[in-house]
Steps between C-alpha positions, in 0.01 A plus 500: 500500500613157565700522111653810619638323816617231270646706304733700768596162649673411166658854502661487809581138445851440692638325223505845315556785785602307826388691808763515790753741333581874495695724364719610831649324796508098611223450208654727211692393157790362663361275727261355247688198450462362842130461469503456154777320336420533209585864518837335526538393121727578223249709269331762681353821422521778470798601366698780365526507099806612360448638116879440401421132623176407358465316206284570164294276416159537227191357662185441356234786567341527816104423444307655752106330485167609684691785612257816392202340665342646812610322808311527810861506740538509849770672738633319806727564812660162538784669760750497270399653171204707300336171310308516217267225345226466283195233580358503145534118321673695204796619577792639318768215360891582353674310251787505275869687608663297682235221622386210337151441614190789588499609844195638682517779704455461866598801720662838491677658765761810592829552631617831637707670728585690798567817294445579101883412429462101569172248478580276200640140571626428169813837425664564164879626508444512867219739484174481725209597340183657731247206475486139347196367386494115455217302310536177573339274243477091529569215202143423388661147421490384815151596596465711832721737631588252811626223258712732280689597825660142498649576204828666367300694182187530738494889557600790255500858675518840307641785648468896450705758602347817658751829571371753724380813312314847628168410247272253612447136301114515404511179552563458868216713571247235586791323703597782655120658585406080701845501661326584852292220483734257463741671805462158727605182403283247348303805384349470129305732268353532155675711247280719353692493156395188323775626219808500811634144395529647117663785617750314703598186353535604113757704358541681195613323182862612481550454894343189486789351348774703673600280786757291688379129602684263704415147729442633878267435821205615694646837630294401838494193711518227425722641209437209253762471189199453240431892325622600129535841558434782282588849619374798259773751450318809427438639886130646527412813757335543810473773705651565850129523676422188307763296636463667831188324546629147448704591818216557704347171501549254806768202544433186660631663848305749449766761451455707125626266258807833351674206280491190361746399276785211497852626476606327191666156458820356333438423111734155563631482145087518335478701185268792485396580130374789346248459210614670218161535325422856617478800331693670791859533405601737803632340835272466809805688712693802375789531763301398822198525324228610255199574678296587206150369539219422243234713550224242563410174590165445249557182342437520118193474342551255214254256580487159711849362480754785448787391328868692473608385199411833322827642686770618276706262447792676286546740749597255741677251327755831430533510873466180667592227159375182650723205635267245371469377121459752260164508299498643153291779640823560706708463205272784335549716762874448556553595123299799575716596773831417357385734213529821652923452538704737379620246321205302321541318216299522226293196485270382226180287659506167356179533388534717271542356198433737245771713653760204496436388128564852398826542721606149382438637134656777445870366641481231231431756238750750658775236474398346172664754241861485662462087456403517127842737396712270744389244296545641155801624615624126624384344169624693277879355470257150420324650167 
C-alpha cells in the first residue's frame, strides 16, 4: 500500500502535470503563462505539421525493449487527463530514431475532444485528429524521472493518432469497461489487461518508422521546452462510444472533463522532419485528409526488442530519397529505381568480368582485319 502511494505521488508530481490549470476560462491555455512562465517560451507544443514543410531525414530504427511483457498498469483520474502507468520494476525502454540515449517509459495519457471532429494536440495540414495518445518516456541517463526533467534531452513522448470510426478498438475494451470507477478525481483502478501497455505503446513495423519528430514542450503546465517528439503518422481507430466515455469522467471543478487539448503553438522557425525509413510511401493527408486507419493496435510478436529495420527500404527510398549521406545500400537502390526510365541505359555491372573481357575482345578482333590491309596497302609503294 504504502509503494502504491509512493508511486502516485511521483505521478502527479507538479514538475510533470502542474495542478491549477484548465482547459476553459481565467485558468485555460491562454492564460497559462501568467502562472506559469514558462508556458511563455519560444518552443512549445503542440503544433501543426505541414507535409510540404517538413524535412526528410533517415533515422536509425526505432528499438522498442521489454515491450511484450505483461504489465500490471493502473488507470487514474488526475482532473485533467485518463493516466496510465505501470508499477512493475521492468518497464518498457525506446531507443534509436531520433534520440541518443534509452528512455524509460513513465506514463501514458489521452487527449480528446468535445466532439469526434477535434481531440488531438499535435494537427497535420491543419487537420484534428479524434484522440492523442502521448507516452511519455524519461532519459535513463540521468537516473529518475525527477532529474531528467532538468534537462533539455530529459523526456521523449510518442504520440498516436486515433480517428473516430463506427467499429469498436478491441483494445479499449478494458479502458472503456473501468471508466466508471475512475469518474472522480484522484480515483485509480487496476487494469485488468496485463497485455494494455503492449497494445498501446508499440506499433507495427512499417508505422513504427513513419513519423514526423521535432524539439517541443510539456503540452500541460508547466510546459517545459525539454521533449523530442515523435508523432506516428498512420492514425489508429476508435469508436464513437469509446471516446464517449473519456468524456464522462470528472474535471478538477467537478464539471465532466468534454476536452482537453492545447490549441496548437507557433513552430518559430524549428524544423519538423519526417523519417524517411518507412515502407509507407503514401501521404498522411489526401486533400484535408486520409483517415485510413490500421486495423489494430497488437504490437508485433518478434520477440524482446522489436526492431524496424526489416522495413522495405527500396520502396521508400523511391519516395522519400534521403537528405542525409548516401550509403551504398542507397546507391543500390537508386540504380534500381533509375532503371525502370524509359530511357535506361544499358549498363554492364562492374563486376562482371567475364562479360567485359569478352566485350573488350571481340572489338579488337572486329577492328583488326581493316588495320592489317591499311597497312599492306601503306607499305606497299616501300617494297
Amino acid at each position: 500500500m504504502a509503494f502504491l502511494i509512493f508511486t502516485l505521488g511521483l505521478i502527479l508530481s507538479p514538475k510533470l502535470i502542474a495542478g491549477n490549470f484548465s482547459y476553459d476560462g481565467n485558468h485555460g491555455p491562454s492564460h497559462w503563462g501568467n502562472e506559469y512562465k514558462t508556458c511563455l517560451g519560444k518552443y512549445q507544443s503542440p503544433i501543426d505539421i505541414e507535409e510540404e514543410n517538413v524535412k526528410m531525414f533517415r533515422f536509425p530504427p526505432l528499438q522498442f525493449s521489454g515491450i511484450q511483457n505483461s504489465h500490471k498498469a493502473y488507470m487514474i483520474n488526475n482532473g485533467h487527463t485518463v493516466m496510465i502507468q505501470s508499477f512493475d520494476p521492468d518497464v518498457p525502454t525506446i531507443s534509436g530514431g531520433p534520440i541518443n540515449s534509452t528512455y524509460v517509459f513513465q506514463q501514458l495519457h489521452f487527449h480528446w475532444g468535445q466532439n469526434d471532429e477535434l481531440g488531438s494536440e499535435d494537427l497535420i495540414n491543419n487537420h484534428s485528429f479524434s484522440m492523442e495518445v502521448h507516452a511519455v518516456f524519461w532519459n535513463k541517463e540521468y537516473g529518475s524521472p525527477d532529474e531528467a526533467m532538468k534537462h533539455p534531452d530529459g523526456l521523449t513522448v510518442l504520440g498516436y493518432l486515433y480517428q473516430v470510426m463506427d467499429k469498436p478498438n478491441p483494445t479499449f475494451e478494458s479502458i472503456v469497461s473501468q471508466m466508471p470507477e475512475i469518474a472522480t478525481v484522484g480515483s485509480n483502478v487496476t487494469i485488468n489487461d496485463d497485455g494494455l501497455l503492449s497494445k498501446l505503446i508499440a506499433p507495427d513495423l512499417t508505422s513504427a518508422e513513419n513519423y514526423f519528430t521535432y524539439k517541443g514542450s510539456l503540452t500541460t503546465p508547466p510546459c517545459l521546452e525539454i521533449v523530442q517528439w515523435i508523432d506516428f503518422i498512420q492514425p489508429q481507430y476508435i469508436s464513437h462510444e469509446q471516446i464517449a466515455a473519456f468524456r464522462s469522467i470528472q474535471s478538477t471543478d467537478g464539471t465532466n472533463l468534454t476536452h482537453n487539448f492545447r490549441p496548437v503553438q507557433p513552430l518559430d522557425g524549428r524544423t519538423v522532419y519526417r523519417n524517411s525509413g518507412t515502407a509507407e510511401t503514401t501521404s498522411a493527408t489526401s486533400g484535408a485528409v486520409n483517415t485510413t486507419v490500421t486495423s489494430g493496435t497488437t504490437a508485433p510478436s518478434t520477440g524482446e526488442t522489436i526492431s524496424t529495420s526489416t522495413v522495405s527500404k527500396q520502396t521508400t527510398a523511391a519516395t522519400h530519397p534521403p537528405t542525409t549521406k548516401v550509403t551504398k545500400e542507397t546507391e543500390t537502390t537508386i540504380l534500381s529505381v533509375k532503371s525502370t526510365s524509359t530511357e535506361t541505359p544499358t549498363v554492364t555491372p562492374l563486376n562482371d568480368k567475364k562479360g567485359g573481357q569478352h566485350s573488350g575482345q571481340q572489338s579488337m578482333w572486329t577492328l583488326s582485319p581493316f588495320a592489317v590491309i591499311f597497312g599492306i596497302i601503306f607499305l606497299l609503294p616501300y617494297q
